[in-house]
N, C-alpha and C positions, 0 to 999 in steps of 0.2 A: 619751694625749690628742692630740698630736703627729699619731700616725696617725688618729683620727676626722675631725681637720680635713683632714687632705688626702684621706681617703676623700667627705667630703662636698663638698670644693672638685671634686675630680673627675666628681664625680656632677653638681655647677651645671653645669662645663663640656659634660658628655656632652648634657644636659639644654636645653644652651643651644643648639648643636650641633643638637640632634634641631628644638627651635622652628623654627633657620634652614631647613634642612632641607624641614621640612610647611610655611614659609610661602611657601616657593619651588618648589616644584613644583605642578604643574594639580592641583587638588583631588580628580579623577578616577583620577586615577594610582596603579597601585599600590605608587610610591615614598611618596607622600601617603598613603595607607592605612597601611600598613608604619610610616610616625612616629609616627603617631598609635598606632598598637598600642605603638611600644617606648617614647613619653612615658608614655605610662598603666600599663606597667610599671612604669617608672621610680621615677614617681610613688607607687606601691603598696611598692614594696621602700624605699622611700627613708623616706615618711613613715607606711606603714602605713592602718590602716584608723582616719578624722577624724572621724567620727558614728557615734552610736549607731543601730542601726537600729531601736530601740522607741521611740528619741525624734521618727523621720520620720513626715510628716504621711499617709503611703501607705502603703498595707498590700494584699498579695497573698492572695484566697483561691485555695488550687490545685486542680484536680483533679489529685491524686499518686497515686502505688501505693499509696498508706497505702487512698487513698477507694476504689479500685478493688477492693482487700482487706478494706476493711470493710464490713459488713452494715448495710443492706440493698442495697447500691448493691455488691457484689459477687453477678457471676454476672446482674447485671441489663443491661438493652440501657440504654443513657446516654438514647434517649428516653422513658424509665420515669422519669428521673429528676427529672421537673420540679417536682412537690410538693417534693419534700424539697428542692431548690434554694430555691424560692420560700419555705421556711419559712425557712432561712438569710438568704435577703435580707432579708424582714419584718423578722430579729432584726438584725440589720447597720443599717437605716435606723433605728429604733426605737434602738438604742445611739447615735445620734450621728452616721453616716459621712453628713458633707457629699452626696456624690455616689459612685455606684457604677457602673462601666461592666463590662459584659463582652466580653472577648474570643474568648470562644468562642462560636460560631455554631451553635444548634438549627435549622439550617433545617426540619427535619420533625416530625412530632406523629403520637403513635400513632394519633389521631383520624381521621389523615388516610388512613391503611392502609385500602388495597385488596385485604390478601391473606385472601383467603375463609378462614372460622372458621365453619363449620356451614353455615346457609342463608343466611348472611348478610356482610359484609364485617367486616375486625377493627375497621375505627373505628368502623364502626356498633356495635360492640358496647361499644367504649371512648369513648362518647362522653360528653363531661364531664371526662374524666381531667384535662386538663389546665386545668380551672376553676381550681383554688386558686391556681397557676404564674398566671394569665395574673393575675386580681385582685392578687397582690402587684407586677406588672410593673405594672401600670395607677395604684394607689396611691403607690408611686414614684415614676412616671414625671409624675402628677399635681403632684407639689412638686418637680418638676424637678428630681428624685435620681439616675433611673434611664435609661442609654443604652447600647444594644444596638449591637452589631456589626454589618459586612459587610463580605464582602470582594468590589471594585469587577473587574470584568472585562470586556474587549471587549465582548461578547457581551450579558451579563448579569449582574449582581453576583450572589454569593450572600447572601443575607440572613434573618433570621428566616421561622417560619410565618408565614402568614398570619394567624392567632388576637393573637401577638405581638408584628407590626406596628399590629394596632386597640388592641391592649391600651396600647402606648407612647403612639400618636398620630402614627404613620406615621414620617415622615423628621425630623420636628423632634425624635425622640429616639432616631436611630440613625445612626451617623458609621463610616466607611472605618476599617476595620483597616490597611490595604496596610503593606509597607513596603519601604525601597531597600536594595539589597544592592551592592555596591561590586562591580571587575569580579573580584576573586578571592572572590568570593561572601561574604562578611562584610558585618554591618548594623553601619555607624558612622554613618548618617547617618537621624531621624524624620521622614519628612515632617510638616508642621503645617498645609494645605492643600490641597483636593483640587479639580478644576475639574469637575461634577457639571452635566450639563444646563444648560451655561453660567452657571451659577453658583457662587462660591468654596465650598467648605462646608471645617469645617475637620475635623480628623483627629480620629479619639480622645481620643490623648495633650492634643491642645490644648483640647478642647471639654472636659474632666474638670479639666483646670487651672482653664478657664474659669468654670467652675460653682463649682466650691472657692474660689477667688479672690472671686465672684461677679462680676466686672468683664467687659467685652467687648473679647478681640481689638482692636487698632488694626493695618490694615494698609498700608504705606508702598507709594510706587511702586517702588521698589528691592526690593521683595520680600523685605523685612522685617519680622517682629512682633512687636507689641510687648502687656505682656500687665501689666496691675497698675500702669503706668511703667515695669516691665524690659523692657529690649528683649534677645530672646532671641538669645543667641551663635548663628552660621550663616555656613558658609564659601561654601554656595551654598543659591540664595534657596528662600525658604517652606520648608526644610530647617531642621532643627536636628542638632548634631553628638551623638551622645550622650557625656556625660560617665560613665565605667561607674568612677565614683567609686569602690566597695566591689566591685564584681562582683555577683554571685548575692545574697552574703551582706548587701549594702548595704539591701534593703527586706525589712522584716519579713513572712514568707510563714505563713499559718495552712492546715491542710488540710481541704478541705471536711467530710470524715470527722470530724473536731474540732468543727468552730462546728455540724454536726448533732447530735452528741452534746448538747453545751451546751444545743443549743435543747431538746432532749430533758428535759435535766435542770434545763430553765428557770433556767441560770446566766448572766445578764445582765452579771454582773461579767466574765467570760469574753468574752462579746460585745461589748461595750462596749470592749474591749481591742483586738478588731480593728475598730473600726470608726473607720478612718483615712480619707484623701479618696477613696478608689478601693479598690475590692475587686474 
């Protein structure tokens, strides 16, 4: 008994030690980085893993090697894949899930191919494919469920097809993927605001909170926000720190190759299962 307590007294002081530490150096630094990795250590060896992850309001659908391995979506090009996607989302909004965003970006459509197939070009010949895909984005996107990715660059973002962009409703349901890597190249910090055409727009992660919550964003002049009444922890502004509470294992992850099956086998109970505030 004896030693538990001085094993876990040593552990507050390490712990206490580590706070001073990340409160006292420039947030940028990669002695500031470095705390924050060995607190969250710390923390994990110390107290273990503190929620259950079937009990969190978020759930990941992945594309995994499982879906890349499973038929029909093995040995297929990924823009082949937008039906069977789209029948996943239908069952995912349809089960319940508040709001669904994706982080992966279709910017092309086989539609849109220009490489000759006969006398004629390939989208001309696939054209329609991607009907059923765009009608579940639009349906979504109509009850303010569904928001599509991009990622923001100098130049020019990349962003959905065109087909995709009409189907959502252009910008008002598609928000900046980006994110900030620290200078030894690790993400401890989400942005929650992007400055877009001189206007604030805000990130993914916050416009999916926002939608789940169903409340709006308040944003302070100090460059802080605040979301529901929480005003969201941040060592530097319209940033947020990520808290990597559980690591990988903290949010429950379904594999696309799974909830297609399901929808296959019209198992709702199964869907309904993953349809948490974000997929």
């Amino acid at each position: 008994m004896g030693r538990v307590i001085r094993r876990d007294a040593i552990a507050i002081i390490v712990i206490a030690l580590a706070c001073g530490l990340a409160s006292a150096v420039p947030p940028f630094s990669l002695v500031h980085g470095w705390s924050i990795d060995l607190l969250t250590a710390l923390r994990w060896q110390i107290f273990g893993p503190r929620h259950d992850p079937a009990a969190q309001p978020v759930a990941v659908i992945a594309v995994d090697e499982e879906t890349y391995d499973t038929p029909p979506f093995k040995d297929s090009p990924t823009v082949t894949w937008t039906t069977e996607i789209g029948r996943v989302l239908t069952a995912v909004l349809d089960g319940g899930a508040r709001v669904a965003g994706f982080d992966i970006v279709f910017s092309t459509s086989i539609e849109q191919s220009e490489i000759p197939f006969g006398d004629e070009a390939l989208g001309a010949r696939m054209r329609g494919f991607d009907r059923p895909f765009l009608r579940s984005l639009a349906a979504g996107a109509a009850a303010g469920k569904v928001v599509l990715g991009e990622w923001l660059r100098a130049d020019h973002p990349i962003g959905p097809s065109a087909g995709q962009r009409i189907a959502v409703g252009h910008q008002k349901n598609i928000r900046p993927l980006n994110i900030y890597s620290d200078p030894d190249e690790v993400v401890r910090r989400m942005p929650l605001t992007f400055l877009q055409s001189g206007k604030q727009v805000t990130s993914m992660a916050l416009e999916l909170a926002s939608r789940a919550q169903k409340a709006e964003p308040a944003f302070a002049p100090d460059g802080s926000v605040t979301l529901a009444g929480y005003r969201i922890p941040s060592a530097v502004a319209k940033t947020m720190t990520v808290n990597f509470e559980g690591g990988a294992n903290d949010i429950q992850t379904f594999s696309l190759a799974d909830l297609r099956a399901c929808v296959e086998k019209n198992d709702k109970e199964f869907s309904a299962a993953s349809s948490r505030t974000g997929s």
